[in-house]
N, C-alpha and C positions, 0 to 999 in steps of 0.2 A: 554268862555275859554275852551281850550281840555279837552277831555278826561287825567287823567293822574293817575299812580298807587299811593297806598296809603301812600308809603313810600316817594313819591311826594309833601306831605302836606303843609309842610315848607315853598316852594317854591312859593305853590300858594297862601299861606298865607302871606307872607313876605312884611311887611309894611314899602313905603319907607320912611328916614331922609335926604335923600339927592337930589340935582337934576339930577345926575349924576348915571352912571352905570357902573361898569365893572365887567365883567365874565373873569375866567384865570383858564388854562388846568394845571393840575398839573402833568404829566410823562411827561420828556422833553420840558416843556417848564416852569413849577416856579421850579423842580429839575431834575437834571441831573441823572433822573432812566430808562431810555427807552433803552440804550447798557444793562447794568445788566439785568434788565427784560427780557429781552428779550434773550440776547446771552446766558447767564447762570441760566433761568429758563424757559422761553417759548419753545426753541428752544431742552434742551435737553429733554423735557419730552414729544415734538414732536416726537423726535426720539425714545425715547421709548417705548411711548403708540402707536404710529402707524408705527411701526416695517419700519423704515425706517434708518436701522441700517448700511443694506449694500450701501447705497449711503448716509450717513449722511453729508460727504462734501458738495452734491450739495444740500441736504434740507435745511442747515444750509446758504447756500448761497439765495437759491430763501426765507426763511425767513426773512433772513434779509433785501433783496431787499423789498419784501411787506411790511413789518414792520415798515422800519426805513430810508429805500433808495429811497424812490418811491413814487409819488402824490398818495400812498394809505395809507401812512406814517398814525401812530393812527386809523386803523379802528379797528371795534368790532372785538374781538378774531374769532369769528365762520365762517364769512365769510372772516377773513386774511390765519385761517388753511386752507380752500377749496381753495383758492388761491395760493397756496402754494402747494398742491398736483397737481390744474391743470400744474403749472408750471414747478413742476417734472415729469409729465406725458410727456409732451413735449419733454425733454432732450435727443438727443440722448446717452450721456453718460449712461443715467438712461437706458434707452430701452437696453442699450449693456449690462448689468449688469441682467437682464430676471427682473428688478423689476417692479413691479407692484404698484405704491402706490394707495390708496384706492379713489375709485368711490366716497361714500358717500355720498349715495344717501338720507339716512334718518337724515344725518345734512342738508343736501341739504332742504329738505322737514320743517325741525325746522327752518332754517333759511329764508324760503318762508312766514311759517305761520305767521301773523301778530297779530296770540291770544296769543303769547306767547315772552315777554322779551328778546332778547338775550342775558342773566344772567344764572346766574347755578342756580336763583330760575326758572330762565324760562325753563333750560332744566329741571330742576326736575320734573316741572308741566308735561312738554311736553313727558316726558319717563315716568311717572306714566302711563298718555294716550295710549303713544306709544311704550309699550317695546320693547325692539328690543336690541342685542349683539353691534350693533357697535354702539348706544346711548348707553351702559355702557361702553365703551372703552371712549366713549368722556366726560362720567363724570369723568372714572378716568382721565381723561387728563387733565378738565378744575381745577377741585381740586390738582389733584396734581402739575398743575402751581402754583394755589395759594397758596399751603404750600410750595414752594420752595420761591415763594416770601416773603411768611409771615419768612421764617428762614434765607435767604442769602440778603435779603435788609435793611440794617441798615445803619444808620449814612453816609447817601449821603444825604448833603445839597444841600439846593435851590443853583440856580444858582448866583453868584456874581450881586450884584447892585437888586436883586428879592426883597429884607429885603426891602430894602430906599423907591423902586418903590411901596412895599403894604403900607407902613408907608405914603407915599406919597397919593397917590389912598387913605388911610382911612381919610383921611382929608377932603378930596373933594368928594367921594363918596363911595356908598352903594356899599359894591365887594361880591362875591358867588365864590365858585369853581366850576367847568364843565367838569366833566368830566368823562370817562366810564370805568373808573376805581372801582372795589368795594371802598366802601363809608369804612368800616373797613380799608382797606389800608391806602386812603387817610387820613384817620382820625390820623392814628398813626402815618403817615408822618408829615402831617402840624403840630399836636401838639409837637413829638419828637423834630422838631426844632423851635418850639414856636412861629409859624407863623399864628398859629388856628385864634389867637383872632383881626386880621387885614381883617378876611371874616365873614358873617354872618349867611350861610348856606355850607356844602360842599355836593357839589352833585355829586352823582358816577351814577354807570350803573343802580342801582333797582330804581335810581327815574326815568328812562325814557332816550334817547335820549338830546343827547347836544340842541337840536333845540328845543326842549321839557324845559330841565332848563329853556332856555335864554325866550321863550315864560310865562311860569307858572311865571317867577318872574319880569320881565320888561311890561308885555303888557298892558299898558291901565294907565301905571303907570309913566313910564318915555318917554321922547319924544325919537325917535329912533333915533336921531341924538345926542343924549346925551346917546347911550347905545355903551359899545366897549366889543369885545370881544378879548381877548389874547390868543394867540395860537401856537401850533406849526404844525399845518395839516391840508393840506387840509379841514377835513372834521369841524373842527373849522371856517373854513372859508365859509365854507356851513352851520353850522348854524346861523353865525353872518348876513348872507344873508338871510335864510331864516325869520329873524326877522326883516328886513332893516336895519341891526345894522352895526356898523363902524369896521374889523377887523383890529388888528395889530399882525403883523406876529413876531413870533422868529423864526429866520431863523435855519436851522436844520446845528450845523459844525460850527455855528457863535453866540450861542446864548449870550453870555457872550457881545459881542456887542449889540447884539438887544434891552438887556436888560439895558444895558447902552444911547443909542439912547432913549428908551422910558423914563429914568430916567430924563434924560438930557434934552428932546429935545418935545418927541410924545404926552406925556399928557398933556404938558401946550399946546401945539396944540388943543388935543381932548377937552379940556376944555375953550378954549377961542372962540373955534367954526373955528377951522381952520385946523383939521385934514383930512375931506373928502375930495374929491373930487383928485385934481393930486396928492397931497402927499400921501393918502392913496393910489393912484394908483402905483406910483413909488416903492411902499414898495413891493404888493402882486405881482409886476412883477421882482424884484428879489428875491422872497419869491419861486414863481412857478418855474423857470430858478434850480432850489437847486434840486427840486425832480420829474426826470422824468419817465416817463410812458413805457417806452424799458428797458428790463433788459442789463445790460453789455454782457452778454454772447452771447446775441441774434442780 
């Protein structure tokens, strides 16, 4: 089994009761938090902490494209913000306006190194190591995202048909959360609307990689044709892959459907052995078609 951090344990521990598996992303795809998250806490403490004040239209735009618009839809915060600057770096609007947004060379460097989490326990470790002014600009950034989420995200329930589909799933099989979100978050989400007690582990960003959960808690334990993973990104569907596992898409702008299709329709599939193959294909190719790789502007 991997290597995997200690607050990992759970998962590598996690003995199964059922024959069956399902992994499910919690921002944007079991609750409708990835517009909030994002547009009214990620976005403006972008603009703040990396003085991108005088072109904030176009950073709030190439934001949200990485974020929430784009097959990069759900990646780690560290490499979404340097994505986000290369993208402003580009604009000529930006160039006409003399801004500069930042090089970033030493998140650059944090998020090359592979000894170190991409968490704010990982940038802690990695700026005790490596002092440096623009790793304190990025702790303040990535902290004070998180308190803006911990104070302006409340009472956004899961998505319609989300309650029946875990009720559903805890009948037939052992489910986890997956996802790279801190594990405090998720925790006061899933319980706030009392959805905690239909998963058996939630897993955020300190236990490791989505690819990393579905590994630590499925391998050696369930057949990979009985493991599924739920999602809303790309990079869900890169983990469900990188474990042979079956994914099913919520489609981004449609989830309210999606979710009702799996309620209905995708798990008495995935459970009678008739999910893989065309059906799952037909899903992740109108799944991919939702978020493409060209910004609008460009």
């Amino acid at each position: 089994m991997a290597d995997y951090p200690e607050a990992a344990r759970p998962l590598a521990e996690l003995a199964p009761t059922r024959d069956y598996f399902v992994g499910i992303d919690s921002d944007g795809c079991a609750f409708d938090s990835m517009e909030i998250k994002h547009k009214e806490c990620f976005i403006p403490n972008t603009i703040k902490y990396w003085g991108l004040q005088p072109v904030s239209k176009y950073a709030r735009e190439a934001a949200e494209f990485v974020n929430l618009y784009s097959k990069w839809r759900g990646i780690n915060r560290w490499p979404a913000l340097v994505m986000v600057f290369d993208l402003l770096r580009e604009r000529p609007e930006v160039q006409a306006r003399g801004v500069s947004p930042p090089e970033a060379p030493r998140l650059r460097e944090f998020i090359a190194d592979d000894g170190y989490p991409k968490s704010n326990d990982g940038l802690r470790a990695y700026r005790a190591e490596h002092p440096d002014p623009e790793l304190d600009i990025a702790w303040g950034w990535t902290t004070g995202v998180n308190a803006t989420v911990s104070e302006i995200v409340h009472g956004v329930p899961p998505f319609p048909h989300v309650r029946e589909s875990l009720e559903l799933i805890a009948g037939r099989a052992d489910a986890i959360v997956v996802s790279a979100t801190p594990v405090e978050a998720l925790t006061r989400e899933w319980e706030e609307h009392d959805i905690a007690r239909y998963v058996r582990v939630i897993a955020g960003q300190e236990m490791g990689k989505k690819a990393l959960h579905l590994e630590l808690a499925t391998k050696g334990r369930y057949e990979p044709s009985r493991v599924l993973m739920i999602g809303d990104a790309p990079g869900d569907r890169k983990a469900a892959r990188a474990n042979n596992a079956l994914f099913y898409p919520i489609n981004p702008g449609h989830e309210e459907a999606s979710w009702e299709r799996f309620y209905r329709e995708a798990f008495d599939r995935f459970i009678s052995g008739d999910y893989g193959g065309e059906y799952e294909a037909s899903l992740v190719e109108e799944f991919e078609a939702l978020l493409p790789e060209v910004p609008p502007w460009k």
